[in-house]
Each structure stands twice: as structure tokens, then as C-alpha cells.
Backbone atoms as SQL, in Angstrom:
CREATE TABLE atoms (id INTEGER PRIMARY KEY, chain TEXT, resi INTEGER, resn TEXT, atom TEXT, x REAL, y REAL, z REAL);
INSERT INTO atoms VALUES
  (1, 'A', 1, 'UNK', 'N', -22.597, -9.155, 5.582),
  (2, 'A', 1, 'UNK', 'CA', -21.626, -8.260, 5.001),
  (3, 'A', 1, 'UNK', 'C', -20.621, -9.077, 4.197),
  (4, 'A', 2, 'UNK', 'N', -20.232, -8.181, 2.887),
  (5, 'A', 2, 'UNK', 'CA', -19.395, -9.518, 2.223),
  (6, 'A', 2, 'UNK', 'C', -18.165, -8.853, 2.207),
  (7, 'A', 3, 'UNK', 'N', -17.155, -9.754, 2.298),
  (8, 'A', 3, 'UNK', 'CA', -15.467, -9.530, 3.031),
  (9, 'A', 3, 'UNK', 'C', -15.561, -8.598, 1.073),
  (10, 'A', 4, 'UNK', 'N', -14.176, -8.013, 1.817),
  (11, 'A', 4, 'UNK', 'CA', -13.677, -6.723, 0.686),
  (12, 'A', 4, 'UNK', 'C', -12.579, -7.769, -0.306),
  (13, 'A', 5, 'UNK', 'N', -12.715, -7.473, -1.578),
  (14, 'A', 5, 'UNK', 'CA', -10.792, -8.235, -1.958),
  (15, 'A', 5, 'UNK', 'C', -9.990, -7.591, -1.961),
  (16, 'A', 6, 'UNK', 'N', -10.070, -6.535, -1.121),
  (17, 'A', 6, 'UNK', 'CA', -8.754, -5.830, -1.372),
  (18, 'A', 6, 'UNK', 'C', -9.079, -4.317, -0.835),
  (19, 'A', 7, 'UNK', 'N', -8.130, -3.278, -0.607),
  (20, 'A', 7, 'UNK', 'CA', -8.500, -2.121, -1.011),
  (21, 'A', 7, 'UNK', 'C', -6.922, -0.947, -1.034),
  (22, 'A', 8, 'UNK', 'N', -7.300, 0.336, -1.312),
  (23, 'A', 8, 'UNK', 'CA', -6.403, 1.038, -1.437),
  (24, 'A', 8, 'UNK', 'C', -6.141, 1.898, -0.120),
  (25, 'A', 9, 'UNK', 'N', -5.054, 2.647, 0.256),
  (26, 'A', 9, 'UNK', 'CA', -4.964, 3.608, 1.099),
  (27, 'A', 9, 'UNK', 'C', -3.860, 4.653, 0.866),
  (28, 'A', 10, 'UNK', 'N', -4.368, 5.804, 1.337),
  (29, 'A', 10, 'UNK', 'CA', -3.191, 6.607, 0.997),
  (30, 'A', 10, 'UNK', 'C', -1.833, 6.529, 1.573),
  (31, 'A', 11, 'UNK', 'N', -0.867, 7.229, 0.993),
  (32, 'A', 11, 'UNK', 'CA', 0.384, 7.820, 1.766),
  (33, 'A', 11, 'UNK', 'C', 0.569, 9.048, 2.228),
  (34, 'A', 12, 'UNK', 'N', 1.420, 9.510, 3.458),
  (35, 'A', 12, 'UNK', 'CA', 1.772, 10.311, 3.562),
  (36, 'A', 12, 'UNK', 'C', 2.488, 11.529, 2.103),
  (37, 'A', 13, 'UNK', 'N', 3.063, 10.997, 1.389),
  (38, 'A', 13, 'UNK', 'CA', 3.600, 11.759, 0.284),
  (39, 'A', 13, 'UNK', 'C', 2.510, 11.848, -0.640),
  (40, 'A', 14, 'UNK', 'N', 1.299, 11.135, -0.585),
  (41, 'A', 14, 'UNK', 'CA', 0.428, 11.668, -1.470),
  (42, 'A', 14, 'UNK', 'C', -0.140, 10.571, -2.611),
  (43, 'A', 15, 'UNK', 'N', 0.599, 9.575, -2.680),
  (44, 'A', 15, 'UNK', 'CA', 0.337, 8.652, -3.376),
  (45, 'A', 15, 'UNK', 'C', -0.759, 7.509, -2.881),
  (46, 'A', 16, 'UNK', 'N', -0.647, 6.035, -3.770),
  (47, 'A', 16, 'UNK', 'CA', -1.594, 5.243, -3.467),
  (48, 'A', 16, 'UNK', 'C', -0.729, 3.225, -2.655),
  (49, 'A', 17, 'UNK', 'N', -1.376, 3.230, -2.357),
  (50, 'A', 17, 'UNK', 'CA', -0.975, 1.779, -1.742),
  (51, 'A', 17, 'UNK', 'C', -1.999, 1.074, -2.182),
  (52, 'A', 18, 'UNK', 'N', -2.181, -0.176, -2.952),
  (53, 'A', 18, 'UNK', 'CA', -3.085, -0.816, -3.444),
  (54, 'A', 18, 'UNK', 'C', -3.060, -2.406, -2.494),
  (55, 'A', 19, 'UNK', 'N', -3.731, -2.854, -1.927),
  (56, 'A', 19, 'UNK', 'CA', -3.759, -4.251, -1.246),
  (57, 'A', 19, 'UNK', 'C', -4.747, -4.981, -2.248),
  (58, 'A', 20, 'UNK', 'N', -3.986, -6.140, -2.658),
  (59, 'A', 20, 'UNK', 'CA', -5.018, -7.081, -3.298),
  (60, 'A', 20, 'UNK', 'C', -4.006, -8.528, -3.184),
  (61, 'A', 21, 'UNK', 'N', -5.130, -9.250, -3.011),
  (62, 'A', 21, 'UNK', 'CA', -4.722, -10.738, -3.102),
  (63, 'A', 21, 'UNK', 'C', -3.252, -11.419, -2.033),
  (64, 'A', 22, 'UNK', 'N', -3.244, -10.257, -0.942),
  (65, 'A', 22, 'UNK', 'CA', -1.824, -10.291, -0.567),
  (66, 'A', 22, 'UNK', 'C', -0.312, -9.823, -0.859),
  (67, 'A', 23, 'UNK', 'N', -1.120, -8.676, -2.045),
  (68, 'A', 23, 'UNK', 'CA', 0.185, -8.567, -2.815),
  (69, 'A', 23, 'UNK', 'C', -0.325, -6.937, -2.217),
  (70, 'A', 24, 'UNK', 'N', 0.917, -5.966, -2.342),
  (71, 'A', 24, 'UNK', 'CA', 0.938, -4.546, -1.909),
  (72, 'A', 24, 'UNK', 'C', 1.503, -3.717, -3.337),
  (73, 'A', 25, 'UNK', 'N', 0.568, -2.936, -4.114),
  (74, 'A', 25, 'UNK', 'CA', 1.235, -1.866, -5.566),
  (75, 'A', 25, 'UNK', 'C', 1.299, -0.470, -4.851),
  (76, 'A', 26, 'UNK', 'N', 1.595, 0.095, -6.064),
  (77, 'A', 26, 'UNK', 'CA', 1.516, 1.296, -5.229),
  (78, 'A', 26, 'UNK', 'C', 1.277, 2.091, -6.727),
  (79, 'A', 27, 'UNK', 'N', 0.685, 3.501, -6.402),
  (80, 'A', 27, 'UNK', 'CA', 0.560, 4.390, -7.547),
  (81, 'A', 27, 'UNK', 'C', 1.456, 5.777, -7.304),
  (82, 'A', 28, 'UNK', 'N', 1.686, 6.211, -7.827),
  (83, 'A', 28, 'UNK', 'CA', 2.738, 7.394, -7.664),
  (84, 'A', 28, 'UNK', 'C', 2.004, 8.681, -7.403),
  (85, 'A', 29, 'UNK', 'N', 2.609, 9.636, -6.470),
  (86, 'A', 29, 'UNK', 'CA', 2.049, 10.547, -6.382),
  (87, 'A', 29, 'UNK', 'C', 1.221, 11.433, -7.686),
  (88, 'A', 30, 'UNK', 'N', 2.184, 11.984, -8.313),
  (89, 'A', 30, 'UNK', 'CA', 1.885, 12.802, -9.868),
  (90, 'A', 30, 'UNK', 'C', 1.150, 11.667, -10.746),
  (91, 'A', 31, 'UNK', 'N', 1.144, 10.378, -10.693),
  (92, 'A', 31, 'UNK', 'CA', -0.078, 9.300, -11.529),
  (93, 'A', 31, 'UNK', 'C', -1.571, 9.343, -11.009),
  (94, 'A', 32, 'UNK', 'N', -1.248, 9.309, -9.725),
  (95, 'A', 32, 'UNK', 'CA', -2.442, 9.976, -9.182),
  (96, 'A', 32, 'UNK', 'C', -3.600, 11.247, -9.706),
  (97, 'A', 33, 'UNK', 'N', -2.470, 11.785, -9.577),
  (98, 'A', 33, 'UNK', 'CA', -2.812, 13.718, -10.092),
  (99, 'A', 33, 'UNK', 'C', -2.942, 13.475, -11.507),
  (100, 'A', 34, 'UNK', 'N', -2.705, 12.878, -12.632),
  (101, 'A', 34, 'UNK', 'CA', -3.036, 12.659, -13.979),
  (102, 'A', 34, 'UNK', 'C', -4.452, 11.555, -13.746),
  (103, 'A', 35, 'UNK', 'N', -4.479, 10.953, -12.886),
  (104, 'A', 35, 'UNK', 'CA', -5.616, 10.209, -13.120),
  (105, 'A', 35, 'UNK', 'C', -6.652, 10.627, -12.972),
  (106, 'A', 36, 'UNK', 'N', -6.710, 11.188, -12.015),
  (107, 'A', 36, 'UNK', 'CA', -8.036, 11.809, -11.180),
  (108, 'A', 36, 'UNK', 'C', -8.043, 13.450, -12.304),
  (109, 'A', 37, 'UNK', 'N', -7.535, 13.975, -12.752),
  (110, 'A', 37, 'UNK', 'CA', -7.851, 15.371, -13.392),
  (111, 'A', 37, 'UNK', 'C', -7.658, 15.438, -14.485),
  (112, 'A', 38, 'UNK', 'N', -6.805, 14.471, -15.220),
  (113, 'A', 38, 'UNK', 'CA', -6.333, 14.461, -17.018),
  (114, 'A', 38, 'UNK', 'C', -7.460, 13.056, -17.344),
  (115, 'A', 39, 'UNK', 'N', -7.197, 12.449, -16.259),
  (116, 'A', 39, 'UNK', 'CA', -7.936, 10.917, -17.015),
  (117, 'A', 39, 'UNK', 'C', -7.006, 9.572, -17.307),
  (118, 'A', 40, 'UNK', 'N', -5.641, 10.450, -17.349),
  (119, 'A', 40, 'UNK', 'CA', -5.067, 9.406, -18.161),
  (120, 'A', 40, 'UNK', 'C', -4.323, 7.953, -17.046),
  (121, 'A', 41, 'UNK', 'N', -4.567, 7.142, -17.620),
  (122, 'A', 41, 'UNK', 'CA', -3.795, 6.087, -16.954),
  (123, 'A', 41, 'UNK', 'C', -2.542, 6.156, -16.100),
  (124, 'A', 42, 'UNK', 'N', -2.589, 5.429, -15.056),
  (125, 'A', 42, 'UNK', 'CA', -1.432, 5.570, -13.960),
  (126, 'A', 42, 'UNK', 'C', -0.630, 4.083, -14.217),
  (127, 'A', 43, 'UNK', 'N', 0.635, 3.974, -13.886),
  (128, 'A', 43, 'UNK', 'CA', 1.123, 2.808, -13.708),
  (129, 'A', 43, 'UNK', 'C', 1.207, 2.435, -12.471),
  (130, 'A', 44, 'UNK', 'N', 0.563, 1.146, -12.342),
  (131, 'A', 44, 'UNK', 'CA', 0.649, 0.250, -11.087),
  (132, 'A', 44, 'UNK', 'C', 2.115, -0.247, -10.658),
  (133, 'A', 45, 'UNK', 'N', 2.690, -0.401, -9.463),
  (134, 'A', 45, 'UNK', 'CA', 4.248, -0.721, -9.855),
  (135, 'A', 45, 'UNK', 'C', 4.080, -1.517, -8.136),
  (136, 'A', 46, 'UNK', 'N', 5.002, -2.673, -8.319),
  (137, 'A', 46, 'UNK', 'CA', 5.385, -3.270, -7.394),
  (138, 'A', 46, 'UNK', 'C', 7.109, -3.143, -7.186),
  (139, 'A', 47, 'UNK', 'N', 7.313, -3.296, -5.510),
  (140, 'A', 47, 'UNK', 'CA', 8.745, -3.442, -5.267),
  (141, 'A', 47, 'UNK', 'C', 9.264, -4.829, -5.004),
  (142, 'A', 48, 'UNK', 'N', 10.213, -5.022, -5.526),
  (143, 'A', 48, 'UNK', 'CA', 10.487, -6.696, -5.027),
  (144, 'A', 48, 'UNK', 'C', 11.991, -6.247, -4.669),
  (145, 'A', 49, 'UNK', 'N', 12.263, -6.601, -3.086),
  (146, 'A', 49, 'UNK', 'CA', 13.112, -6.862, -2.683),
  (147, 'A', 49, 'UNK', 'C', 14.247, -8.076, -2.411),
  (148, 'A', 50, 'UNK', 'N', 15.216, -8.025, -2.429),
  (149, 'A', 50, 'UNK', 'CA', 16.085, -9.138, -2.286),
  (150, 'A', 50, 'UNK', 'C', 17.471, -9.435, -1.723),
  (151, 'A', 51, 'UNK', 'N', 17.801, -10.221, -0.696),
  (152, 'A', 51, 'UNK', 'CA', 19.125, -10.377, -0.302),
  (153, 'A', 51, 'UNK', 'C', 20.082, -11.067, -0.970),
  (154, 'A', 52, 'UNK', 'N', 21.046, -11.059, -1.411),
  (155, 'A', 52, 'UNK', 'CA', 22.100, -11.493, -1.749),
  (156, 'A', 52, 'UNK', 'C', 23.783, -11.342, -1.223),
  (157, 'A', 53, 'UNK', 'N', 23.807, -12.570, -0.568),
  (158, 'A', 53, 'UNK', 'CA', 24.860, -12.701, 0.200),
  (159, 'A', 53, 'UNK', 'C', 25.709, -11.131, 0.768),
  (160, 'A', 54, 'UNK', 'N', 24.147, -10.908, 1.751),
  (161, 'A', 54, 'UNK', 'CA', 24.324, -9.969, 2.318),
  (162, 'A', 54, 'UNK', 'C', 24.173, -8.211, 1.932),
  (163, 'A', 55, 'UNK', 'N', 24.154, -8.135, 0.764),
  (164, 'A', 55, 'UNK', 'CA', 23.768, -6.943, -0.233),
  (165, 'A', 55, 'UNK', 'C', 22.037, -7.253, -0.358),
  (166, 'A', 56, 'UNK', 'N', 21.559, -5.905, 0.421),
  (167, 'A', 56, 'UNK', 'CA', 20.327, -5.564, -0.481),
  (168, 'A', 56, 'UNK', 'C', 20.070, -4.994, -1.615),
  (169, 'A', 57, 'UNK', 'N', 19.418, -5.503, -3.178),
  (170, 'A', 57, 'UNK', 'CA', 19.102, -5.298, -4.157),
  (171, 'A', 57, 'UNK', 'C', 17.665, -5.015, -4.358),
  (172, 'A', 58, 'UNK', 'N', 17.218, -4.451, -4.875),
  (173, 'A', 58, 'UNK', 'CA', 15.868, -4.681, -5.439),
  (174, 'A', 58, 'UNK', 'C', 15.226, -4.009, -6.712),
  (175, 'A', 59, 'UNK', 'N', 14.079, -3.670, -7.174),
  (176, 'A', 59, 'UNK', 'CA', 13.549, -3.602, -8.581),
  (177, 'A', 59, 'UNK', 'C', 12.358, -3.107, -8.394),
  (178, 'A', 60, 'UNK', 'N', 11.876, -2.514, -9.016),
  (179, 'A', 60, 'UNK', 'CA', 10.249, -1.906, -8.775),
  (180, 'A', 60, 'UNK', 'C', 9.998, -2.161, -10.358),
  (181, 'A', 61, 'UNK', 'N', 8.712, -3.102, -10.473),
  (182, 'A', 61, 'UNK', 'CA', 8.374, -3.156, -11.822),
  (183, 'A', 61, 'UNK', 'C', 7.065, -2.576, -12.007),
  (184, 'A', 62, 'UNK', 'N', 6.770, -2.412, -13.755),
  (185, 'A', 62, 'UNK', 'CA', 5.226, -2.087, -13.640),
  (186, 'A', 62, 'UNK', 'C', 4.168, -3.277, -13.512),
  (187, 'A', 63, 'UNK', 'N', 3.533, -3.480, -13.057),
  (188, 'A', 63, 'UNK', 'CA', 2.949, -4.494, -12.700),
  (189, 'A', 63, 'UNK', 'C', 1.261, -4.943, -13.458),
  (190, 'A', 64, 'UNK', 'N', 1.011, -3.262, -13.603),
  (191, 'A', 64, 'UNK', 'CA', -0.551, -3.261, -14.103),
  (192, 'A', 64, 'UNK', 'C', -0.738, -1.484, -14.550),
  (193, 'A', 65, 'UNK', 'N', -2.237, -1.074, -14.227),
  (194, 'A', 65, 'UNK', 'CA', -2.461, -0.109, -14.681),
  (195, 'A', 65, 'UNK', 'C', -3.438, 0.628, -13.740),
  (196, 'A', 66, 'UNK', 'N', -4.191, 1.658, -13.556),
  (197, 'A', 66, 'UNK', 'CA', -5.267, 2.303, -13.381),
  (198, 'A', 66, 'UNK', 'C', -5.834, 3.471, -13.967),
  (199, 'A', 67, 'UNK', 'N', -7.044, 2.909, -14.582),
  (200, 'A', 67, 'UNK', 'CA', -7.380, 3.979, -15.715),
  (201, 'A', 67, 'UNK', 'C', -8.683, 4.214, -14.872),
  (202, 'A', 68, 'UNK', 'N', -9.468, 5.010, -15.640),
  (203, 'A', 68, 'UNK', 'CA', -10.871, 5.762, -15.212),
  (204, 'A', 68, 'UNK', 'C', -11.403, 4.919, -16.354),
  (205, 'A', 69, 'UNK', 'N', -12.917, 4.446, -15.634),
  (206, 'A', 69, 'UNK', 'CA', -13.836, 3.328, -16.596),
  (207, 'A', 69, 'UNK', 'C', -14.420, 4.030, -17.495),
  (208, 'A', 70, 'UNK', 'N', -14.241, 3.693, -18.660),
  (209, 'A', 70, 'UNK', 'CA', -15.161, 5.323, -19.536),
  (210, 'A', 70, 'UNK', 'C', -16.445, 5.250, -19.480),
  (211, 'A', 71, 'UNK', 'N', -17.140, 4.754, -18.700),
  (212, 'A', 71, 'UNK', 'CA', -18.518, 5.353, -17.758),
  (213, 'A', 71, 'UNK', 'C', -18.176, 6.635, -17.114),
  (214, 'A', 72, 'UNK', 'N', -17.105, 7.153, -16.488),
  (215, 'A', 72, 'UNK', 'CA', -16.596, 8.007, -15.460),
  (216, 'A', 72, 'UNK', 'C', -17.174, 7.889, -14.459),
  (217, 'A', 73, 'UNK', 'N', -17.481, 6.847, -13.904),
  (218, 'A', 73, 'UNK', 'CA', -18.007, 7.004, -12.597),
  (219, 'A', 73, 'UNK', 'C', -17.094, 5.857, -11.423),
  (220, 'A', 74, 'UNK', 'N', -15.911, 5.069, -11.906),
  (221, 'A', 74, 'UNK', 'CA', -15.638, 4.091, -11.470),
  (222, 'A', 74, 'UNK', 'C', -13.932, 4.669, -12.283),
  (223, 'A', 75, 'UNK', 'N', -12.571, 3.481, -11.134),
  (224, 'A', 75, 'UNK', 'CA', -11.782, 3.185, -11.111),
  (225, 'A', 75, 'UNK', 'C', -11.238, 2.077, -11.353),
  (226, 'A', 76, 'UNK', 'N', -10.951, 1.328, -12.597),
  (227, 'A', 76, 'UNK', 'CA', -10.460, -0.044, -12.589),
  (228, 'A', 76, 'UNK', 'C', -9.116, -0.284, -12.449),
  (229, 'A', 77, 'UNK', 'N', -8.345, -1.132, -11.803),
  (230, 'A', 77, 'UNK', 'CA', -6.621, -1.261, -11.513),
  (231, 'A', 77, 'UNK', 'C', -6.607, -2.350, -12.034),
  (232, 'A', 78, 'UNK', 'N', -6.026, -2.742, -12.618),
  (233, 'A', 78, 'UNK', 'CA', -5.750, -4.139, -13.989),
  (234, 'A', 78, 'UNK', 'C', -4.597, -4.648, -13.217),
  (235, 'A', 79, 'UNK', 'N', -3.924, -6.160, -13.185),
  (236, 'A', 79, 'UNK', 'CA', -2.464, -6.480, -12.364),
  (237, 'A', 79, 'UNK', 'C', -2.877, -7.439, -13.387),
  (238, 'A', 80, 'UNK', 'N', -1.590, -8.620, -13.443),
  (239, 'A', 80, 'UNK', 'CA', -1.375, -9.752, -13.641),
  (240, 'A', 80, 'UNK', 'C', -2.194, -10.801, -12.761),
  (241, 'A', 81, 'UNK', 'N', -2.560, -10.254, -11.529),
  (242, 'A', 81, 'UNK', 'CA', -3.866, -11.155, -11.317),
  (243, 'A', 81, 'UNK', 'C', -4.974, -10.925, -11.384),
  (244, 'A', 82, 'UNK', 'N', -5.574, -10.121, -11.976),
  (245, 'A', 82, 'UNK', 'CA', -7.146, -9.599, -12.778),
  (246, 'A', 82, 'UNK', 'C', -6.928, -8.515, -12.403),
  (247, 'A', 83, 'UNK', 'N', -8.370, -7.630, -12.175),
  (248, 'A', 83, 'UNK', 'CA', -8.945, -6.571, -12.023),
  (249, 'A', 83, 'UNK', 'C', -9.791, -5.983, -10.760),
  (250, 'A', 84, 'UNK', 'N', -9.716, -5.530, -10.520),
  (251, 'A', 84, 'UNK', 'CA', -10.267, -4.381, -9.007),
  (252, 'A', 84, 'UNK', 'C', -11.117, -3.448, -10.109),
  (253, 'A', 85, 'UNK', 'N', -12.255, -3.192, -8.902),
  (254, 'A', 85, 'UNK', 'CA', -12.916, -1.709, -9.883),
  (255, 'A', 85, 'UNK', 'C', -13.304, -0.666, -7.929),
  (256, 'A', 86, 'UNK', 'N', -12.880, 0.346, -8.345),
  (257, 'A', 86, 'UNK', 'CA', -13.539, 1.082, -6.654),
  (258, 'A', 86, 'UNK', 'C', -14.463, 2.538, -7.448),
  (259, 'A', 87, 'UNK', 'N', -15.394, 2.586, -6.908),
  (260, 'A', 87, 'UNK', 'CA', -16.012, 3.718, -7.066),
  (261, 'A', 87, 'UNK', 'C', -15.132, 5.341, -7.247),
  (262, 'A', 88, 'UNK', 'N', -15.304, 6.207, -8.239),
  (263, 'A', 88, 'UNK', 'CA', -14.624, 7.233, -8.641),
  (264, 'A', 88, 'UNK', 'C', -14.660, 7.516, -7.773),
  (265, 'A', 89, 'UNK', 'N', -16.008, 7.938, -6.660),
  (266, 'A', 89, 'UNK', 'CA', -15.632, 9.052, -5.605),
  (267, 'A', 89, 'UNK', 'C', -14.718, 8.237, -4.443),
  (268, 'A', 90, 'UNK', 'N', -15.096, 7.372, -4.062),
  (269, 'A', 90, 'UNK', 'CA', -14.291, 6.823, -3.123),
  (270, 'A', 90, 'UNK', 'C', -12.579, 7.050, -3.695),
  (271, 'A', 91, 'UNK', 'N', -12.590, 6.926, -4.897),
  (272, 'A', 91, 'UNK', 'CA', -10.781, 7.013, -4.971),
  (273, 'A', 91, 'UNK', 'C', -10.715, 8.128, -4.590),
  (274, 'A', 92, 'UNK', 'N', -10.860, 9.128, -4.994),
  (275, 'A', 92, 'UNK', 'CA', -10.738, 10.595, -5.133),
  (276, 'A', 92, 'UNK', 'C', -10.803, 10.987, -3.729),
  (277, 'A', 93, 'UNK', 'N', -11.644, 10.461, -2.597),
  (278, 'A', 93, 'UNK', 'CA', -11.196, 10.895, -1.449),
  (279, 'A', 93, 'UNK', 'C', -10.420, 10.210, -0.646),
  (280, 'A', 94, 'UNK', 'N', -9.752, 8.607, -0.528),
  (281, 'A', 94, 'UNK', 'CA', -8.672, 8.695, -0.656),
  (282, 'A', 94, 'UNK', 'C', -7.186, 9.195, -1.017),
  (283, 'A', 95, 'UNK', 'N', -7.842, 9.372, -2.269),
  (284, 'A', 95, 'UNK', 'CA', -6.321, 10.232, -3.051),
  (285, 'A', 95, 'UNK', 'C', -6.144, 11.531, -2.023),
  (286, 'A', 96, 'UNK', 'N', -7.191, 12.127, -1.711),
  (287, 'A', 96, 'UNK', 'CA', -7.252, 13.756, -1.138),
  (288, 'A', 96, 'UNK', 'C', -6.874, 13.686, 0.093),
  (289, 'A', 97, 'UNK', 'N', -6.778, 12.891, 0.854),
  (290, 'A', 97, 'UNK', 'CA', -6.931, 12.468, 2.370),
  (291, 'A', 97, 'UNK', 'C', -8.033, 12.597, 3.180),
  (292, 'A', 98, 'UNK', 'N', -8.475, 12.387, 2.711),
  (293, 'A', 98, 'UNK', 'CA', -10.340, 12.423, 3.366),
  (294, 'A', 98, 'UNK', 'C', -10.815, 11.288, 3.686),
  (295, 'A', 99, 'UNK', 'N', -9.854, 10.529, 3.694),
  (296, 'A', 99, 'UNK', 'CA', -10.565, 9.170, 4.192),
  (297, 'A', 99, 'UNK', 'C', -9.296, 8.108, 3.788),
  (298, 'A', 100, 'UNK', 'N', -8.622, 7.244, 5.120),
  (299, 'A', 100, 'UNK', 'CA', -7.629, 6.572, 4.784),
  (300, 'A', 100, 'UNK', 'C', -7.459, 5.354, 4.184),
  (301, 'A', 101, 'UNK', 'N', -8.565, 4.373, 3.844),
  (302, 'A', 101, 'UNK', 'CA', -8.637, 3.442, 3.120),
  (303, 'A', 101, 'UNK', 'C', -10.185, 3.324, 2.484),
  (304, 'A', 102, 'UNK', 'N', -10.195, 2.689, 1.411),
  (305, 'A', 102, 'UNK', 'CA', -11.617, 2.132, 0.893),
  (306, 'A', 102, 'UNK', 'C', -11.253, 0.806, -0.008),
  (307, 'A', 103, 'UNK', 'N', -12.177, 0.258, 0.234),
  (308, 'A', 103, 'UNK', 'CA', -12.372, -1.125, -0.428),
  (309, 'A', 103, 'UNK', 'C', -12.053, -1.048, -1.817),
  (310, 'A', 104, 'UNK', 'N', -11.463, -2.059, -1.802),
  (311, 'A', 104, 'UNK', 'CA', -11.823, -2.695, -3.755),
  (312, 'A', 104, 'UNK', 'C', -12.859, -3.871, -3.893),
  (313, 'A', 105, 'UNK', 'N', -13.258, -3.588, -5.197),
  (314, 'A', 105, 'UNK', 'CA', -14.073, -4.834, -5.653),
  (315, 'A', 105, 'UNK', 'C', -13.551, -5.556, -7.116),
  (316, 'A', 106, 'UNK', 'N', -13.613, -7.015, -6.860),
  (317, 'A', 106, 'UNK', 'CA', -13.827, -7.844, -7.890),
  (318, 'A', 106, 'UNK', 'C', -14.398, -6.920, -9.083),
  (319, 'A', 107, 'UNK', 'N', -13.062, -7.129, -10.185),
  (320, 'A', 107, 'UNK', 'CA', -13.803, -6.473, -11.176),
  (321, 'A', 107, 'UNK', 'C', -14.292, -7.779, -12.470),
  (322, 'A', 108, 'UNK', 'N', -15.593, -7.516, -13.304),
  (323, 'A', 108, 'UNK', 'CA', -15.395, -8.288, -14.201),
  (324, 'A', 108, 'UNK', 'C', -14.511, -8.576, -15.329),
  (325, 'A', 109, 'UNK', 'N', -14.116, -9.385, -15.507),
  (326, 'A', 109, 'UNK', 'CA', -13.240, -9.798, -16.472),
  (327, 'A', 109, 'UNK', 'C', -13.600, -9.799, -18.347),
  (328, 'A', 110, 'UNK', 'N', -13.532, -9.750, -19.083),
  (329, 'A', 110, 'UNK', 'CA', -14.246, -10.022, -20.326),
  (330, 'A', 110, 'UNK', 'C', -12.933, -10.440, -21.015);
């Protein structure tokens, strides 16, 4: 069996949690709902937290993307450290709650 690089799981509010490389994104509820039924690209977004002499600050940036592969049969999530690809249906029942995590895979690069 070959180890996963990563994978996604849902939230309670409906959105996505992305695990890759040690790092945690997340997709937004309503990016979700445009991805899976319009098509259109979601923004990937990370939170970076921070202390400063005692004040918590922090920042949520966009980090990457997730579009639908125009095959339509596949999910690619793009970051600053490559690419993930997960099978359309597997996202889609994640997204729905039908299933609380699924793998990502190494996507190719070009």
C-alpha cells in the first residue's frame, strides 16, 4: 500500500480542510459550492498565527487554488508547494459529508 501525501476532510460548517506536506489550507464553505456546481475555482487560504508581546495577531492568506481538471473527472489544489489531484467523486463526497476524509495524490507538474 503506498502512504497518501496528503488529504482533505470536511468541516462541521461545511467547508474543506486540506492536509499536505504538514501544512493545513482550508477551502471556504460557498468556494466549495462554486466548485463542485459552477466549476469555477476556489481559493486555497492558509491561517498564520502569531504572538506578539502578548497580543494575538494573525492573517489568512491565499495560498493556492482548486479548480476542476478540464477532463471533469478529477480535482487539482495548486499551493506554493506543487500540486495535489483527488478524484471528482471522492471530493464531492467529502464536500457532502458522506465520508470524512479522502486522500490526495501527487499531482504532475508540467
Amino acid at each position: 500500500m503506498m502512504p497518501e501525501d496528503g488529504f482533505i476532510a470536511c468541516t462541521a460548517a461545511g467547508g474543506l480542510i486540506v492536509h499536505v506536506e504538514a501544512e493545513q489550507y482550508r477551502i471556504a464553505p460557498e468556494d466549495v459550492t462554486g466548485l463542485i456546481f459552477s466549476g469555477r475555482p476556489a481559493p486555497v487560504t492558509r491561517s498564520r498565527v502569531r504572538h506578539d508581546n502578548g497580543a494575538v495577531t494573525g492573517e489568512v492568506a491565499i495560498e493556492g487554488y482548486a479548480a476542476v481538471h478540464p477532463a471533469g473527472r478529477a480535482v487539482v489544489i495548486r499551493t506554493r508547494e506543487g500540486a495535489w489531484i483527488i478524484p471528482l467523486v471522492s471530493f464531492r463526497r467529502v464536500a457532502r459529508g458522506e465520508t470524512a476524509s479522502a486522500p490526495l495524490f501527487l499531482g504532475v507538474t508540467v
